[in-house]
VEXFIKOL-181899 format. One record per atom (N, C-alpha, C): x, y, z; chain; residue number from 1. Coordinates in pm, whole numbers. Atoms other than C-alpha are relative to their C-alpha. Example, Ala and Ser with C-alpha at 12.3 -4.5 7.8 and 13.67 -1.06 7.14 Angstrom:
! VEXFIKOL-181899
        X        Y        Z   lumke   bakol
       89     -119        0       A       1
     1230     -450      780       A       1
       90      120        0       A       1
      -82     -119       -6       A       2
     1367     -106      714       A       2
      -77      109       73       A       2
! end
This chain:
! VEXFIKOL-181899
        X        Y        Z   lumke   bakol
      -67      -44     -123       A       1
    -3126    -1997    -9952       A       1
       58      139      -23       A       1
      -46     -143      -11       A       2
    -3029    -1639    -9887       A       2
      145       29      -24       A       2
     -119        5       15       A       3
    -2722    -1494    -9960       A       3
       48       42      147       A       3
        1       16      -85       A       4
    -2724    -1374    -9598       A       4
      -14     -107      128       A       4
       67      178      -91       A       5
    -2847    -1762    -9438       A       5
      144      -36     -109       A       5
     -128       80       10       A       6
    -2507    -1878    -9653       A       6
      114       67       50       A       6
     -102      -93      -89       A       7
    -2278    -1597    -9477       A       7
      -27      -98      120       A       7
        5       16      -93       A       8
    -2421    -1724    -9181       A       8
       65     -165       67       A       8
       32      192        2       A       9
    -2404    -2116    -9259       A       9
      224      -26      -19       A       9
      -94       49       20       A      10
    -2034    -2068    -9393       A      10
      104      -36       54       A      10
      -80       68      -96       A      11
    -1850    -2050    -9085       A      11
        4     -148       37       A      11
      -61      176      -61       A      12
    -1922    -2418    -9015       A      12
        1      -72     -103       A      12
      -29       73      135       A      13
    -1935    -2516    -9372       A      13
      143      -39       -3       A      13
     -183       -1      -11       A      14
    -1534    -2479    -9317       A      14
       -2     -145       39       A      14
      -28      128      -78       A      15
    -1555    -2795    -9112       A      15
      -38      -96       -6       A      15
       19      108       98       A      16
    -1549    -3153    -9212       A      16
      -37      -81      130       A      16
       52       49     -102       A      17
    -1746    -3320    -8930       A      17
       14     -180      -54       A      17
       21      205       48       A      18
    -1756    -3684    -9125       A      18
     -154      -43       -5       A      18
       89       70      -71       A      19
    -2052    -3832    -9113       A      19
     -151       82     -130       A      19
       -3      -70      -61       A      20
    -2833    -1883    -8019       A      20
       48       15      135       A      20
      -58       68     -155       A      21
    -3079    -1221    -7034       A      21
      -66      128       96       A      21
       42      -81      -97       A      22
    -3233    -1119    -6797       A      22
      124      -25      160       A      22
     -129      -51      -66       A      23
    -2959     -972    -6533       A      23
     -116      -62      156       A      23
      -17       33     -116       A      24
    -2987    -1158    -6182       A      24
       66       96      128       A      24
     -117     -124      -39       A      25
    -2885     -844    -5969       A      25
       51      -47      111       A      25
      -23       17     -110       A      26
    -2829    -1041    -5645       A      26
      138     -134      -59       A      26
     -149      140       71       A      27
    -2565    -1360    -5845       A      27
       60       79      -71       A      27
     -117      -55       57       A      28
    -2429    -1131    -6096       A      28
      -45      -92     -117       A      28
       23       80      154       A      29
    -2570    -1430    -6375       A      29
     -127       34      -45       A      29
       81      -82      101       A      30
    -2797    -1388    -6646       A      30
      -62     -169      -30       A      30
      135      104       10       A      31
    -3132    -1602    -6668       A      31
      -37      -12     -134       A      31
       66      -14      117       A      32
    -3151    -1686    -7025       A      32
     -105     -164      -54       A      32
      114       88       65       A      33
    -3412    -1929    -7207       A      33
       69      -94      -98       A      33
     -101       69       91       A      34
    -3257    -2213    -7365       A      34
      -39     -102      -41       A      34
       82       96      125       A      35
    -3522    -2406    -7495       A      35
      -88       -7     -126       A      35
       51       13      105       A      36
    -3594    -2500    -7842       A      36
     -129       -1      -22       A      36
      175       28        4       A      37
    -3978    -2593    -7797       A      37
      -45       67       23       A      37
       10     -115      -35       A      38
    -4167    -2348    -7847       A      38
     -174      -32      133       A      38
      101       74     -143       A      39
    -4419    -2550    -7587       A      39
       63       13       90       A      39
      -54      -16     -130       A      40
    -4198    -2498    -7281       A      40
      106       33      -24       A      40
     -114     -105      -24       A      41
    -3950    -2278    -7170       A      41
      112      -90      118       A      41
      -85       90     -126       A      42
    -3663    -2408    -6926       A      42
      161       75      -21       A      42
     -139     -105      -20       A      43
    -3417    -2132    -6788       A      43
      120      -55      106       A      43
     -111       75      -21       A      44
    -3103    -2217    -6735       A      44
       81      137       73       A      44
     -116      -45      -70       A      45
    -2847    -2021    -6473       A      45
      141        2      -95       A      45
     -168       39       21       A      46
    -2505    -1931    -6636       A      46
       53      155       21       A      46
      -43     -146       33       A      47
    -2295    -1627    -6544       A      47
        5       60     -119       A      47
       35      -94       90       A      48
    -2339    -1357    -6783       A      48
      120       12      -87       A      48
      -98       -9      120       A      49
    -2085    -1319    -7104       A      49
       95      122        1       A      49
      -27     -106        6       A      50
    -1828    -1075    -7103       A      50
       50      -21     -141       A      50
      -77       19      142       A      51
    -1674    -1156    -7491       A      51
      -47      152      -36       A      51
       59     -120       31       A      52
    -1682     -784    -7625       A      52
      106       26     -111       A      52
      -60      -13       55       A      53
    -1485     -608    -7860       A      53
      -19       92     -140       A      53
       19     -105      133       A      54
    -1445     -447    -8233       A      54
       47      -89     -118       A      54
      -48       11       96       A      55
    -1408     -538    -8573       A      55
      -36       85     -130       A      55
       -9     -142      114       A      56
    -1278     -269    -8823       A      56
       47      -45     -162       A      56
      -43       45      165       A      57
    -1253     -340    -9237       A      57
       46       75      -29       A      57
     -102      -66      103       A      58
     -979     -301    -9417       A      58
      -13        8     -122       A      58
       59      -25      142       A      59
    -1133     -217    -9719       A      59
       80      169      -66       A      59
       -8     -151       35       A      60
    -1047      177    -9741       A      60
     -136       48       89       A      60
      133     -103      -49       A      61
    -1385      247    -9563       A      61
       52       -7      142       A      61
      -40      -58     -114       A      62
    -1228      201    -9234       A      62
     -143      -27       86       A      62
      103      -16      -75       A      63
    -1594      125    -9095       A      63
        5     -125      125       A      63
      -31       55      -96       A      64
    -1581      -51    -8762       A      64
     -150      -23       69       A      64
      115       84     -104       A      65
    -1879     -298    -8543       A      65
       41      -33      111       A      65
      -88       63     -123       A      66
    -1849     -367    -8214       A      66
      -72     -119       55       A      66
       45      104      -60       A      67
    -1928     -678    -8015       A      67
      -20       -5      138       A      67
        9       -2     -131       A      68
    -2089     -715    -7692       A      68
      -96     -143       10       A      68
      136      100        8       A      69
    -2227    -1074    -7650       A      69
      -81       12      148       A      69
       88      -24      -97       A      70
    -2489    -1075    -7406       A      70
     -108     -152       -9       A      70
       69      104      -56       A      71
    -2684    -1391    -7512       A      71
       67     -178     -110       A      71
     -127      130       84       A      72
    -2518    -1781    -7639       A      72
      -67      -94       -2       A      72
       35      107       13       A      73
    -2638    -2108    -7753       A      73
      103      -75      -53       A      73
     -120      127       14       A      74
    -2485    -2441    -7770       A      74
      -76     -129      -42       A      74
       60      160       55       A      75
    -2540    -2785    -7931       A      75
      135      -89       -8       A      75
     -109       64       42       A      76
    -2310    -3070    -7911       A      76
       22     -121       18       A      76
       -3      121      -29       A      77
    -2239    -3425    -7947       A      77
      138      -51        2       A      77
      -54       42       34       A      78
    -1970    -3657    -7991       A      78
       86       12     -131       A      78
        2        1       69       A      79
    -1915    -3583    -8337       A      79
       48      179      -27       A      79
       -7      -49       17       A      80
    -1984    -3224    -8334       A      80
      -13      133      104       A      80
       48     -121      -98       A      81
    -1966    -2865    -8124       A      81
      -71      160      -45       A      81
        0      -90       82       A      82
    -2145    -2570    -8244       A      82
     -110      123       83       A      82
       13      -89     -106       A      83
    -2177    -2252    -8037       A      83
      -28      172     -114       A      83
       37     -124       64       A      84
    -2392    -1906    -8148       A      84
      -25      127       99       A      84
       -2      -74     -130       A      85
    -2333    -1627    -7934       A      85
      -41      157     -141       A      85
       82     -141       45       A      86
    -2536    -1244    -8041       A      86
       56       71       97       A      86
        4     -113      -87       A      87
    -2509     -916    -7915       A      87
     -101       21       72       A      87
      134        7      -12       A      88
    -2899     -882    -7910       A      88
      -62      -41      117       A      88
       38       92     -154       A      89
    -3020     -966    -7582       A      89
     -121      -69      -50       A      89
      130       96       45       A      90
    -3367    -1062    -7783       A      90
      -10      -95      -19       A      90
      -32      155       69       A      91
    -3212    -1367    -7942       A      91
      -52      -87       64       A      91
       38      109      -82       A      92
    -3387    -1690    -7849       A      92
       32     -126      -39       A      92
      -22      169       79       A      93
    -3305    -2073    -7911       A      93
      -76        0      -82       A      93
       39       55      132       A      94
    -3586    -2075    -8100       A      94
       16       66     -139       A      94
      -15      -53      107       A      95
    -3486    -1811    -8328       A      95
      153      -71      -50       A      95
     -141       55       75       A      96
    -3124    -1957    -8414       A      96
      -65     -174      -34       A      96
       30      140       65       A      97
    -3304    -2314    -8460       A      97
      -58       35     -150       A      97
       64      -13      150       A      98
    -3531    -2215    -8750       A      98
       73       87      -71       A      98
      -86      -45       82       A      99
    -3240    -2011    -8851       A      99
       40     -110     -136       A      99
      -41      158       88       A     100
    -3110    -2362    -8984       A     100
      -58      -88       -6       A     100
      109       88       57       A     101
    -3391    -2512    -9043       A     101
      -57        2     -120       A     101
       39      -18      169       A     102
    -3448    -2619    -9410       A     102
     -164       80      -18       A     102
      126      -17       24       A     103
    -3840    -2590    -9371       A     103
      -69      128       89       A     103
       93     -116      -49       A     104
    -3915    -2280    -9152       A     104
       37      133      -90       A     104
      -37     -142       96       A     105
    -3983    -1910    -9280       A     105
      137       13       76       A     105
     -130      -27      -26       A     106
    -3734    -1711    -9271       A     106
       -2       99      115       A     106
       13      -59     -146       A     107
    -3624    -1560    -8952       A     107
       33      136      -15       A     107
       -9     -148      -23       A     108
    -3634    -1184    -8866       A     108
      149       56       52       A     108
     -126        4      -80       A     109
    -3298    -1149    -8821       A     109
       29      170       74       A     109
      -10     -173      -96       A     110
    -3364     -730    -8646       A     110
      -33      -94      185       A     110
       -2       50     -171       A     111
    -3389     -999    -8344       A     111
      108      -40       30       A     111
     -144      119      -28       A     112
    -3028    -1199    -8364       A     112
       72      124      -20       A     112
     -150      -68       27       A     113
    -2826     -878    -8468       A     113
      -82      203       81       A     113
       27     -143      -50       A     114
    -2784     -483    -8316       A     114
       81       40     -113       A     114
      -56      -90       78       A     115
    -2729     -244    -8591       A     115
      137       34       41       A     115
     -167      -47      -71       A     116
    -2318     -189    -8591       A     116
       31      -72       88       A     116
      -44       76     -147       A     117
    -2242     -492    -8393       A     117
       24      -91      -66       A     117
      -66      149       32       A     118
    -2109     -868    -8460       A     118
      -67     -105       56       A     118
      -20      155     -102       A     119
    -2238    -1193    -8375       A     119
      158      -89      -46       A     119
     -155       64      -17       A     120
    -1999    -1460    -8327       A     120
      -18     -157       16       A     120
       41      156       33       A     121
    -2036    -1848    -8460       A     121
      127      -87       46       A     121
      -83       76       -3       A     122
    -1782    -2109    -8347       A     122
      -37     -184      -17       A     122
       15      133       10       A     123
    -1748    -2484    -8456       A     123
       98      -75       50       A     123
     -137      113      -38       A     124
    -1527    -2772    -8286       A     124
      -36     -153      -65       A     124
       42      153       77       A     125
    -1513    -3094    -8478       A     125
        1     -111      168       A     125
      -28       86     -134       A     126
    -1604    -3337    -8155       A     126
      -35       80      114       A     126
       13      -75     -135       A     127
    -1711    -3235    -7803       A     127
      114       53       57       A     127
      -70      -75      -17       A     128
    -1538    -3022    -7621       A     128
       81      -49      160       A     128
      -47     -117       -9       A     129
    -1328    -2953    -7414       A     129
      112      -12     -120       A     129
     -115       39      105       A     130
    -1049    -2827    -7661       A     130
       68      174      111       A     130
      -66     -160      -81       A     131
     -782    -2542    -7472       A     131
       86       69      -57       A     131
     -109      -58       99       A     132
     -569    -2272    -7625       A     132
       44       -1     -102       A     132
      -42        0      185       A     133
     -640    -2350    -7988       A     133
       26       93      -60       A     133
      -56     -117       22       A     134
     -438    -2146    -8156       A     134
      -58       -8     -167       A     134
       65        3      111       A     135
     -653    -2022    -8476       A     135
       72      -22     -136       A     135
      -81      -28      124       A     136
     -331    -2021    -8696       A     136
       63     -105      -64       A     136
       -7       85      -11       A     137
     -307    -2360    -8667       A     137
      -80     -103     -141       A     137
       90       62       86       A     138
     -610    -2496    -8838       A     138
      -15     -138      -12       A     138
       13      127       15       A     139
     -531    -2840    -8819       A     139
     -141      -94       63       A     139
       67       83      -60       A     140
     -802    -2978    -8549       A     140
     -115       73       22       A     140
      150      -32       15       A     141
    -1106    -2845    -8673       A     141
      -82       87       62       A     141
       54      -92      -62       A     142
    -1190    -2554    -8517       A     142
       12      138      -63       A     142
       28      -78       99       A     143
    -1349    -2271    -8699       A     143
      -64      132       53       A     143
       62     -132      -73       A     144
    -1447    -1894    -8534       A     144
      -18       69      -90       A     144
      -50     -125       75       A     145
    -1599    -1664    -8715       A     145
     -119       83       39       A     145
       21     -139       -5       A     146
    -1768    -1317    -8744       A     146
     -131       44     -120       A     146
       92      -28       67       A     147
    -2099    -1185    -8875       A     147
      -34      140       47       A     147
       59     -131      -60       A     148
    -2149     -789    -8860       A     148
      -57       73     -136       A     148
      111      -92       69       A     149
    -2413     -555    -8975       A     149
       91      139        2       A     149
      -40     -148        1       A     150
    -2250     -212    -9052       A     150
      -82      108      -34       A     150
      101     -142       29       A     151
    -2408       94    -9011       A     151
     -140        7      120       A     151
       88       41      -37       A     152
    -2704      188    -8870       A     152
     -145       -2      -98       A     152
      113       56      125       A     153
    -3000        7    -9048       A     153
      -77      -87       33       A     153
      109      144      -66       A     154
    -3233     -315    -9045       A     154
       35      -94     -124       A     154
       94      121       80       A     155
    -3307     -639    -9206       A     155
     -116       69      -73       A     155
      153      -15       82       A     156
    -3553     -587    -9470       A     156
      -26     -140      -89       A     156
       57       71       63       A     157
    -3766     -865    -9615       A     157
       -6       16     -166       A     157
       62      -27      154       A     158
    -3738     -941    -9962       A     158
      -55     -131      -38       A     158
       39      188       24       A     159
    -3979    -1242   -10132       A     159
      108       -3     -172       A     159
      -68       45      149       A     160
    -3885    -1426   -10461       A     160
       37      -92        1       A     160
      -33      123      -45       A     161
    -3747    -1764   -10484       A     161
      120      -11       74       A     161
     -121      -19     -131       A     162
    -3462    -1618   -10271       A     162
      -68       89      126       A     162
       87      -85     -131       A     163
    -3717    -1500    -9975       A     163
      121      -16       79       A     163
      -33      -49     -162       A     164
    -3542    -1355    -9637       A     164
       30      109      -18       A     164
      -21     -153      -59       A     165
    -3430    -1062    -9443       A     165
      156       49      -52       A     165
     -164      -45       79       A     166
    -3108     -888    -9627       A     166
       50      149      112       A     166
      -19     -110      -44       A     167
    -2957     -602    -9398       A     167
       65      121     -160       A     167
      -40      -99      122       A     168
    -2942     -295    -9597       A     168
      102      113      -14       A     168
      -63      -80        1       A     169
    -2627     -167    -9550       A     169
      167     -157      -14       A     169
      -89       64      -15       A     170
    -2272     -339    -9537       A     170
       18     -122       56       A     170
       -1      128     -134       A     171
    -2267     -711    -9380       A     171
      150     -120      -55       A     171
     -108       26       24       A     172
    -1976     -881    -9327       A     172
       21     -144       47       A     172
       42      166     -102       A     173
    -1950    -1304    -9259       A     173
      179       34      -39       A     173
     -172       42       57       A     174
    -1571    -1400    -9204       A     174
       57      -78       75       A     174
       -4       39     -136       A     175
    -1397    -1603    -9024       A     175
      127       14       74       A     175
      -43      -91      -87       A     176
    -1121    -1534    -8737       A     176
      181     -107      -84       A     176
     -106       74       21       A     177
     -733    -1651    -8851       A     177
      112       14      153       A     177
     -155      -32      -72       A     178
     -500    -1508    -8532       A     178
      -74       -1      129       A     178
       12       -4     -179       A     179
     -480    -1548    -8148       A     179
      -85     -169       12       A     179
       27       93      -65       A     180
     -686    -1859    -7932       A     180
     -112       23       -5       A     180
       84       -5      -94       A     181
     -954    -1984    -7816       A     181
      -75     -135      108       A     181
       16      103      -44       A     182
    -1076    -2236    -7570       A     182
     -138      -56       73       A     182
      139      -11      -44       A     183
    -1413    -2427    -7469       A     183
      -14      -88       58       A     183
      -15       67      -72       A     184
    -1464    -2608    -7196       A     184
     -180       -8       58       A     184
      163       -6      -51       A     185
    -1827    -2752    -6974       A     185
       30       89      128       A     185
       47      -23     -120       A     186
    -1962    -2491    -6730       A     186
      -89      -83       76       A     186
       60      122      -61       A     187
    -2224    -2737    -6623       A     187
      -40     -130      -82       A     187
      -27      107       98       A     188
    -2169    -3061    -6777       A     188
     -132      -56        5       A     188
      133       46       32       A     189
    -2534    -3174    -6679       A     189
      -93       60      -38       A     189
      102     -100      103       A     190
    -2716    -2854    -6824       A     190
       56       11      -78       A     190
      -64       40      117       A     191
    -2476    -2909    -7107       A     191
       43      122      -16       A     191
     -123     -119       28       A     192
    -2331    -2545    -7053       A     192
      149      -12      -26       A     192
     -117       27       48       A     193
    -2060    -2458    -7219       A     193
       72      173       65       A     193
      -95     -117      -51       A     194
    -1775    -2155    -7108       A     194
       89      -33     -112       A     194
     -104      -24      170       A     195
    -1568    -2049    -7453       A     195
       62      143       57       A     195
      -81     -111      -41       A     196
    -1271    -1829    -7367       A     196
       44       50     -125       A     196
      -39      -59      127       A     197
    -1218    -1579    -7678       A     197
      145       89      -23       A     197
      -63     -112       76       A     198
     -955    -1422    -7817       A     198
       78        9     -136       A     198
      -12      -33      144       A     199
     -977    -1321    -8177       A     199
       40      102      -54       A     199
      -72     -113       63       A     200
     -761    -1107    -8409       A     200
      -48       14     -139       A     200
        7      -25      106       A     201
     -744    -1091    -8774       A     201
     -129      -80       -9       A     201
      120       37       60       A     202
    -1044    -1172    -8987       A     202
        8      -13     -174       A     202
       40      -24      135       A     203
    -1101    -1258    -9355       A     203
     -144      -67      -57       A     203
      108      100       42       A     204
    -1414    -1347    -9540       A     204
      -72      102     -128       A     204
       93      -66       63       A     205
    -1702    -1194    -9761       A     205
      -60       96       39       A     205
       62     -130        2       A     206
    -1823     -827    -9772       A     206
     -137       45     -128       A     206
      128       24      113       A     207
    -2207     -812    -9931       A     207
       35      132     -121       A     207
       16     -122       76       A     208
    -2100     -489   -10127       A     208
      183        5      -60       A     208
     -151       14       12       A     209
    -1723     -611   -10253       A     209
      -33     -176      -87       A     209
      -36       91       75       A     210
    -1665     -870   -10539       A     210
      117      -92       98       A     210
     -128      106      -30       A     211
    -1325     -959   -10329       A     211
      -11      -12      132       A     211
       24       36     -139       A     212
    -1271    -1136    -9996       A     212
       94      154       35       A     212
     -112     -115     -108       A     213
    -1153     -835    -9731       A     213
       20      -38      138       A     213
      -67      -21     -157       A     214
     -984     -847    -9422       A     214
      -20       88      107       A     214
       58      -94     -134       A     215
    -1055     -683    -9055       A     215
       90      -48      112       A     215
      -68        7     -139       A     216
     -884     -658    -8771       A     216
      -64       62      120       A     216
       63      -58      -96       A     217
     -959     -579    -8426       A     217
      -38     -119       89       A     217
      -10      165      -87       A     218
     -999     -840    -8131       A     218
     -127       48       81       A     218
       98       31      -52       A     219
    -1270     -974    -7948       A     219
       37      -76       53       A     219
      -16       75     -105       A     220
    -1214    -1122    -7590       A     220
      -80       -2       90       A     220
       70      -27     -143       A     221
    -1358    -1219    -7271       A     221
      -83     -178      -46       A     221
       78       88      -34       A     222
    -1606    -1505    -7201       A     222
     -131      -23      -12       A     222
      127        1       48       A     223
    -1900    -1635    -7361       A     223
      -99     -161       64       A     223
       72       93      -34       A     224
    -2147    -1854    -7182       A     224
     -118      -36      -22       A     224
      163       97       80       A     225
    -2429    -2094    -7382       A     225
      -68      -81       74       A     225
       88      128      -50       A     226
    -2687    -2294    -7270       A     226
      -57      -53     -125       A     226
       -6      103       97       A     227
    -2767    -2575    -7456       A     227
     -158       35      -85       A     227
      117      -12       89       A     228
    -3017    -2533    -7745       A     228
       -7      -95     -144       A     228
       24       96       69       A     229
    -3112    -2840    -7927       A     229
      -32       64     -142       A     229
       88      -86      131       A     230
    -3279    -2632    -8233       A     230
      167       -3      -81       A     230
      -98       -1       89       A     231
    -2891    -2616    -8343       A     231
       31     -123      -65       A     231
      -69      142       99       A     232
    -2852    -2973    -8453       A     232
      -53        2     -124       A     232
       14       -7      174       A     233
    -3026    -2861    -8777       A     233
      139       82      -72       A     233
      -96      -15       72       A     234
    -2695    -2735    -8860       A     234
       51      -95      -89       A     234
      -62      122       49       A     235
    -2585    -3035    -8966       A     235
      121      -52       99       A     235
     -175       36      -51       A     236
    -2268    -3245    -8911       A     236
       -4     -117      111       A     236
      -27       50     -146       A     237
    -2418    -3383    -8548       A     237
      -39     -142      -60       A     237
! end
């Protein structure tokens, strides 16, 4: 497994379960694709995401990503909630399924991320709704965090018995400690979900830094998933 696919994986590793638009110009919502199979497609209606924002490392380099999600996936049972929202408008369910899928190649990740930008992983232990969890809390299993590419650059493929795509510049997994956030069903029978953000501090792993570093900089607004089965290879569900 990549050292980039365990950045990605570690945000929900945190969490002890038990046991990823096309612009509508006349609605104002965004027509995205939210099925796993790559045999049929089945677009799902959800207003469009405003979650946007920045996150700047406090390292000494001072280098700063910004966040604009634009496309979101959701998976969730009883047991478990687990929501992947990109900048990338390319992103598709089926690329965040074989993300976490033990047995597929490895995914191109110049489709899930924009050079100098953030995606943005959240886990809730249990379906949702959960309101105004306050991140500083920690007690009831809810885990946000932060994946940015710094710079501008790409994914490059490397093989070896650690095959995937490594960005070749600064990448940063972490996850969020300060401010709220809350996730509730936009349509409880297309299994949409509406996650209200607002994230402050950050700590985690920097690919080019022996020690964990810290970031600040908030990311708010509203991120809306449609349901994409391909995530229950996360585990947990």
């Amino acid at each position: 497994m990549t050292l980039l696919l365990m950045g990605l994986l570690a945000c929900t590793d945190d969490v002890d379960t038990d046991d990823s638009n096309n612009t509508d110009d006349t609605s104002g919502d965004a027509d995205t694709d939210a099925d796993a199979d790559t045999d049929t497609d089945t677009d799902t209606d959800v207003p469009a995401s405003t979650a946007s924002g920045s996150v700047t490392l406090r390292d000494g380099s001072d280098l700063k990503a910004d966040t604009e999600i634009v496309t979101a996936f959701s998976y969730y049972t009883d047991k478990k909630t687990f929501i992947y929202a990109t900048s990338n408008p390319s992103a598709t369910c089926q690329m965040v399924g074989e993300l976490y899928e033990k047995d597929a190649p490895p995914v191109d990740l110049n489709e899930l991320f924009l050079d100098n930008h953030c995606n943005v992983s959240i886990t809730l232990v249990g379906a949702p709704p959960v309101v105004d969890y306050d991140l500083q809390d920690g007690s009831s299993g809810v885990v946000a965090g932060v994946n940015c590419a710094y710079g501008e650059g790409e994914f490059v493929y490397e093989g070896g018995s650690d095959a995937g795509y490594f960005w070749d510049g600064p990448f940063y997994n972490a996850s969020a400690f300060k401010e709220t956030l809350s996730i509730e069903f936009h349509d409880q029978g297309a299994k949409t979900l509406k996650t209200t953000l607002n994230l402050g501090g950050y700590r985690g792993v920097l690919s080019t830094s022996p020690d964990e570093v810290q970031a600040q900089g908030y990311i708010k607004g509203e991120i809306y998933s449609v349901n994409c089965e391909g995530l229950s290879a996360s585990g947990g569900f």
